[in-house]
N, C-alpha and C positions, 0 to 999 in steps of 0.2 A: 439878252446878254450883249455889252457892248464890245465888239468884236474889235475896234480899235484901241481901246484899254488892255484888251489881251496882247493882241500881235506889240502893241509898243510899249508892254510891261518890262519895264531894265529893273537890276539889281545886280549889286559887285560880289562879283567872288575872285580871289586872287588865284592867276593860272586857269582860270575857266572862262568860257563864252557860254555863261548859263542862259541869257537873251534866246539864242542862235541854236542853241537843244531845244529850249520850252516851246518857240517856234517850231520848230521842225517837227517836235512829237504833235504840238497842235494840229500842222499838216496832216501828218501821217494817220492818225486819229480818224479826223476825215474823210481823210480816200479809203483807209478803210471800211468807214462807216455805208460810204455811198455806192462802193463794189458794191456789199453785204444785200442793200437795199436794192440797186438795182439788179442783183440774179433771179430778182423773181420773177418769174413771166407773166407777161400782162394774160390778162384772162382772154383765151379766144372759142369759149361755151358759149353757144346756141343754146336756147331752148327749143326743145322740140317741140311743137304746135302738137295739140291732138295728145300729148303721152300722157300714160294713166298713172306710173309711174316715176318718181325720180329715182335719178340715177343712183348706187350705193355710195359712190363716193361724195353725192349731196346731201342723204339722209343722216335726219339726227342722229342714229346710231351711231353711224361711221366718225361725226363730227364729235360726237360723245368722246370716242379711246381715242381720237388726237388730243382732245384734253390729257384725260388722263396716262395718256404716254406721257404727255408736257409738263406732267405734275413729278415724274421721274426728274432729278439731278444729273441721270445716268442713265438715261435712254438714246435711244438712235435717231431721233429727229433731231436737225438744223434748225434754228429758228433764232430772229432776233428779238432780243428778252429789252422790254423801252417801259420803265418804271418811274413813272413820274410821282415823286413829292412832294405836292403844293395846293394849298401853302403848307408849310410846317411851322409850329409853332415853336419859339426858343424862351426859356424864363431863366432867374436865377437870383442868384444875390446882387450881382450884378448889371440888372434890370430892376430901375426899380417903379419904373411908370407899368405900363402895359404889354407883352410879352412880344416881343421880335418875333416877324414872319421873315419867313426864304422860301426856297424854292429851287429844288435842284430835277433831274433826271439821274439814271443809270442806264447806262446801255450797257447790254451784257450778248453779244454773238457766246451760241451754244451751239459749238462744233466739236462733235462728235468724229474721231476718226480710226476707221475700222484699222486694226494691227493685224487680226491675224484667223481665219475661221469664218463661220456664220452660223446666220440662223441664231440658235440660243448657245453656240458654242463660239460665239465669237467674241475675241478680246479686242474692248476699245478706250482709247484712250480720249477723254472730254478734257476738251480746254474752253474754258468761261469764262474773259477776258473781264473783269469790271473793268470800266470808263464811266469815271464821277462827272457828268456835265451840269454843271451850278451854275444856274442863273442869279439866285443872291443869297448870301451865306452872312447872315449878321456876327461881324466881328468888334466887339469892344475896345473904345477908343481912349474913355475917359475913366479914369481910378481914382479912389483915393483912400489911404489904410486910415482906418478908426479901428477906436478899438469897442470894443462889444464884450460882454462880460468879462471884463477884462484881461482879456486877449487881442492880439491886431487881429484887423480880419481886413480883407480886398471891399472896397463895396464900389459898385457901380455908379454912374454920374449920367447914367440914361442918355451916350453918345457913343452912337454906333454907327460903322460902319461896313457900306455892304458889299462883297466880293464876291464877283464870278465871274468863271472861267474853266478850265479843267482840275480836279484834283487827282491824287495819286490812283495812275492802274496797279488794280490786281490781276496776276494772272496763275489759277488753280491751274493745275495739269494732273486728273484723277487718271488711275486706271480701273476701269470698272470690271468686278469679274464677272465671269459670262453666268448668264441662266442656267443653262444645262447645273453648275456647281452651284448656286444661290440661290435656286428655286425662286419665292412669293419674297425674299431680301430683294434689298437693294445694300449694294457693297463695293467700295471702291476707294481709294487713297493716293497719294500722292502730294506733289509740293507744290508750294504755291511763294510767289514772289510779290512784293511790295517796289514800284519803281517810283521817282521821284521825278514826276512830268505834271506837276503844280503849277501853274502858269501864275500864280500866285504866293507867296510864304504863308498866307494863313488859310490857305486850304493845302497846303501838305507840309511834310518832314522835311524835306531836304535829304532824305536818307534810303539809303537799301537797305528791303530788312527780306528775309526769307524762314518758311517755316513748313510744317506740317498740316494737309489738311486731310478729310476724314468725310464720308459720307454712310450714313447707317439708317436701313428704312427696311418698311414690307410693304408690301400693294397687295391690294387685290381687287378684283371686279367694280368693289365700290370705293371703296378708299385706295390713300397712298399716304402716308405719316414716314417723318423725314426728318432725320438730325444732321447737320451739316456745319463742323467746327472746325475752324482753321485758327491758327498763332502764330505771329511773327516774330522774330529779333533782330535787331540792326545786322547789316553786316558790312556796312562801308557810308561814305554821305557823300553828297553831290556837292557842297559848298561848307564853309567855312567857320560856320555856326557855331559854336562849342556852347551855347544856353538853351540849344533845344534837346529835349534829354531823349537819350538814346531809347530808341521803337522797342515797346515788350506789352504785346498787346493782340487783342483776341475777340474774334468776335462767333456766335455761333446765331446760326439761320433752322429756326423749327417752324415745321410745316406738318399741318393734315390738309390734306383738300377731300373731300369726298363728293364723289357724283351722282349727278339725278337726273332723271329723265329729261331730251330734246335736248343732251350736250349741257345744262346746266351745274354749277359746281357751287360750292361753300366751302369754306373752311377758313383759316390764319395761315402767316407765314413770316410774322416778325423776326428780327434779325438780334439778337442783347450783344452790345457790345462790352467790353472792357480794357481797359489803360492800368496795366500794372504799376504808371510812373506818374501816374496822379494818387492826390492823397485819397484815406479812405474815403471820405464824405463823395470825392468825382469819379471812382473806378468805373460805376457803372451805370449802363444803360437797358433799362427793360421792359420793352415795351409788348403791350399784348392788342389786339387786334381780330377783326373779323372782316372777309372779304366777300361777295357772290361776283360768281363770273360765266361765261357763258362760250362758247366755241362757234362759231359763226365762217361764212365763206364769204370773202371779200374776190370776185372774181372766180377764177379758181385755187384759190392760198385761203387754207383753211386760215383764221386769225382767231389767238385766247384772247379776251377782253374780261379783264379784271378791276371791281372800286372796292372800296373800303377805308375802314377809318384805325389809326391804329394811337393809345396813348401808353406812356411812359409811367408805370407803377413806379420805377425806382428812375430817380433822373439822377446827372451830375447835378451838385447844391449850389455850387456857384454859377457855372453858364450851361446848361445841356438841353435836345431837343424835350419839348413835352408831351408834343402831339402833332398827327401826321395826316392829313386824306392821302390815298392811294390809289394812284390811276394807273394800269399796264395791258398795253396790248404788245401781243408778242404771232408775228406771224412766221408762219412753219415756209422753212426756202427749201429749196433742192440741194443735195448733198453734192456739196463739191469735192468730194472725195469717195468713192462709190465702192472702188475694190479694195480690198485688203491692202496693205504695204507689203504686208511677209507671205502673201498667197491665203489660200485656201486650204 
C-alpha cells in the first residue's frame, strides 16, 4: 500500500476539510490498531524439563473451546479478527481480457464489554469495529456504451485502475443475551453504523448510513452455525456528491464451523452481499466457500489460524468480486475491560 498516495490524497468539498478528516481517521485507525496488538503480553513460559505432562492451558483440548468460543459472534473472549483476501479475483462486462486481481485485509477488534452480571447471567454488549484495509481494489477507468441486442449497455475497454487505502468503518454494537435465558442460542441485536473514512472516493460512499443488525445461532460441543445480518440507510454525507445514490444496502455473514480433535476446525463463513440501488442484474453477491483451521499457542496467546477458498455463485454482471483465497489469523488478547459497568 503506498502510504504517501494515501496521506496526500486531496479532493474538494465546499465548507469541508475532507483532506484533514481522511487523515486523521487514517491516524487514529492506527493507534488504534497498534494499542490492540501491543496488549498482548509477550510470552514468559518456560518449559519445564523432565514434565510428563503439559500444562491444561497448552493441551489440545483447552486450545480446542478457544476455538470454538471464537466461533461465537457473541462470546466473551477479546481477540483481533486480521482477515486477509488475496488475491481476489474481479470479472465482469466490464473486463474484457483476463479477470482483475486485488487484494485487501479486514481488521475486525472483538471487544466484548461486560454491562452487567456474570457467569451465564451476564449482559454484554460486543462491538466489532470493521476496518477495510485495501491494498489494491481494481476500479474501471475506461467505458464505452454499445449497444448489444439492441439496448445500450456499459462495456469495458480493459483500463483499470487500482486503489488502496482505507475504506468505510463499520461499527455493530450487539447486545448479547445472557446464557442463563438462551441456553445452546446464540442471540443478540443492535445498531450498527456506516462512517465515511474512505481515503479514497472509489472505495467508499461519502455518506452516513445506519441500520439494524441481528445475530441468530446455536452451539454446541461440536458445532456452532451462525446467521449474522445487518442493513443500512443513508442518513447524512460527508461531501457534496449528489450522483452517488443514496446507501440501501445489506449484507449477511453465514457460518457453520464444526470442531475436531487437537483444536482442529472446518466449516464456511461467507458474507452475500446486496445494493438495493444497483440494477437487478448487480444487487447481488454470493459467494460459497470452505475453510479448515486450527487453534495454536503463539507464546502464550492462544492464535485461530484459518485458509480457504471462497467463489461467487451469483456475481454483480457488470464489475463484481468472483473469487477469493482466505487467510485469518486472529489472536485471543486480555480483556481490557474485566468488571461489569453496572456491577454485579
Amino acid at each position: 500500500m503506498n502510504l504517501r498516495k494515501i496521506l496526500m490524497y486531496q479532493t474538494y468539498r465546499p465548507g469541508q476539510d475532507v483532506q484533514r478528516f481522511r487523515v486523521s481517521v487514517f491516524m487514529l485507525v492506527w493507534l488504534i490498531c497498534g494499542m490492540l496488538f501491543f496488549s498482548i503480553p509477550p510470552s514468559t513460559a518456560k518449559a519445564q524439563e523432565g514434565s510428563k505432562e503439559a500444562p491444561k492451558e497448552q493441551s489440545g483440548e483447552n486450545l480446542g473451546e478457544v476455538g470454538a468460543k471464537l466461533a461465537n459472534p457473541l462470546g466473551a473472549l477479546w481477540s483481533l479478527v486480521m482477515n486477509f483476501e488475496t488475491p481476489k479475483f474481479f470479472d465482469g462486462d466490464l473486463s474484457t481480457g483476463d479477470p482483475e486481481i486485488g487484494a485487501d485485509m479486514i481488521f475486525q477488534p472483538v471487544l466484548p464489554i461486560p454491562l452487567y452480571g456474570s457467569g451465564k447471567e451476564q449482559w454484554r454488549l460486543i462491538t466489532r469495529p470493521v476496518i477495510p484495509l485495501i491494498f489494491s481494489q481494481p476500479s474501471p477507468e475506461g467505458l464505452s456504451l454499445e449497444r448489444v441486442h439492441n439496448r445500450p449497455k456499459l462495456v469495458g475497454l480493459d483500463d483499470f485502475d487500482h486503489k488502496s487505502g482505507i475504506g468505510d468503518i463499520q461499527l455493530p454494537a450487539l447486545l448479547a443475551l445472557p446464557g442463563k435465558y438462551s441456553g445452546n442460542w446464540i442471540l443478540g441485536a443492535g445498531p450498527v453504523g456506516l462512517f465515511p473514512t474512505a481515503t479514497d472516493d472509489a472505495l467508499g460512499s461519502d455518506q452516513w448510513a445506519l441500520g439494524p443488525a441481528v445475530v441468530v445461532g446455536y452451539k454446541t460441543k461440536k458445532f456452532t452455525a451462525v446467521l449474522f445480518p445487518n442493513y443500512f440507510w443513508k442518513i447524512g454525507e460527508s461531501g457534496q456528491d449528489d450522483e452517488t445514490p443514496d446507501i440501501n444496502q445489506g449484507s449477511l455473514l453465514y457460518q457453520f464451523v464444526y470442531n475436531l480433535p487437537d483444536a482442529w476446525q472446518v466449516g464456511f463463513n461467507p458474507t452475500i452481499t446486496y445494493n438495493d440501488q444497483s440494477d437487478s442484474k448487480n444487487k447481488w453477491n454470493v459467494p460459497v466457500g470452505l475453510f479448515v483451521g486450527k487453534t495454536i499457542k503463539m507464546g502464550n496467546t492462544p492464535v485461530n489460524i484459518k485458509a480457504g477458498l471462497e467463489y461467487s455463485v451469483v456475481s454483480q454482471e457488470t464489475f463484481g468480486k468472483r473469487a477469493a483465497f482466505r487467510f485469518q489469523i486472529t489472536p485471543v488478547i486480555p480483556s481490557l475491560i474485566s468488571k461489569p459497568i453496572f456491577g454485579k
